[in-house]
C-alpha positions in Angstrom: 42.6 38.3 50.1 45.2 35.4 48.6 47.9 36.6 46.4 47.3 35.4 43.1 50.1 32.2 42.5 52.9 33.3 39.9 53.1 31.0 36.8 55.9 29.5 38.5 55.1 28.1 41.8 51.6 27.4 40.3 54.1 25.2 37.8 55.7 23.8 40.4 52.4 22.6 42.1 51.0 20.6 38.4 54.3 18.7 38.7 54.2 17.8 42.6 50.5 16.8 41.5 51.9 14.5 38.7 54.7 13.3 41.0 52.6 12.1 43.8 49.7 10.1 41.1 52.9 8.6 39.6 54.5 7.5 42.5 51.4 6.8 44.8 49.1 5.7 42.8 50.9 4.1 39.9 49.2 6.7 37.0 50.4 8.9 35.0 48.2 12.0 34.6 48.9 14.9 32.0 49.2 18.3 33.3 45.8 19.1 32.4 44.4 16.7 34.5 47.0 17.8 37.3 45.7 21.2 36.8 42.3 20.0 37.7 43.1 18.3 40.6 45.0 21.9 42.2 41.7 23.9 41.0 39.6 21.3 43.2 41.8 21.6 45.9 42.1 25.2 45.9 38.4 25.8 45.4 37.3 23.3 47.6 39.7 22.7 50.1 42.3 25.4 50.4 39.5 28.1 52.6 39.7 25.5 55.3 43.5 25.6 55.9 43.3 29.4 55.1 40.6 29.9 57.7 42.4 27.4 60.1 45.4 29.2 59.3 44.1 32.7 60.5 42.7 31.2 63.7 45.7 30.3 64.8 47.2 33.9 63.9 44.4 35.2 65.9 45.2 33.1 69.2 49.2 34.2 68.9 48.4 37.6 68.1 45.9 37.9 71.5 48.8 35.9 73.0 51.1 38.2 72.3 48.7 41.5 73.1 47.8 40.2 76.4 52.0 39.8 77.2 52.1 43.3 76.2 49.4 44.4 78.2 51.5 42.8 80.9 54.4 44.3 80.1 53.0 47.9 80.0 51.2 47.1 84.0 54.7 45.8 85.0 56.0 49.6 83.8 53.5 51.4 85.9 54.8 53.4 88.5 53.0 53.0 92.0 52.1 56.3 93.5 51.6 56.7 97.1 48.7 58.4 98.7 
């Protein structure tokens, strides 16, 4: 579950919006409309870099558990029979 955005950083994000239509696009958009355009991207687009984002935590935490598994063999005492 995603932390809910403080009033701040979400803050931050309308004016980054506003920054980038002004100086990529030429257009200067209030914040409302800059609101509109995080809501879309964090309805719409933000679950595929979350889920992307938890993949790759997946493959570096069975990275990391299969090192460990290692490690714990390479402790193993042999016992002769």
């Amino acid at each position: 579950m995603m932390k809910k955005l403080t009033k701040e950083m979400e803050a931050y994000i309308i004016g980054e919006i506003q920054s980038f239509f002004l100086q990529e696009r030429d257009e200067e958009i209030g914040e409302l409309a800059a609101h509109q355009v995080f809501e879309f991207f964090k309805e719409k687009i933000g679950p595929l870099f979350y889920n992307q984002a938890l993949s790759d935590a997946k493959i570096i935490v069975e990275q990391k558990m299969l090192s460990i598994e290692e490690d714990l063999y390479s402790l193993e005492k042999r016992i002769k029979l």
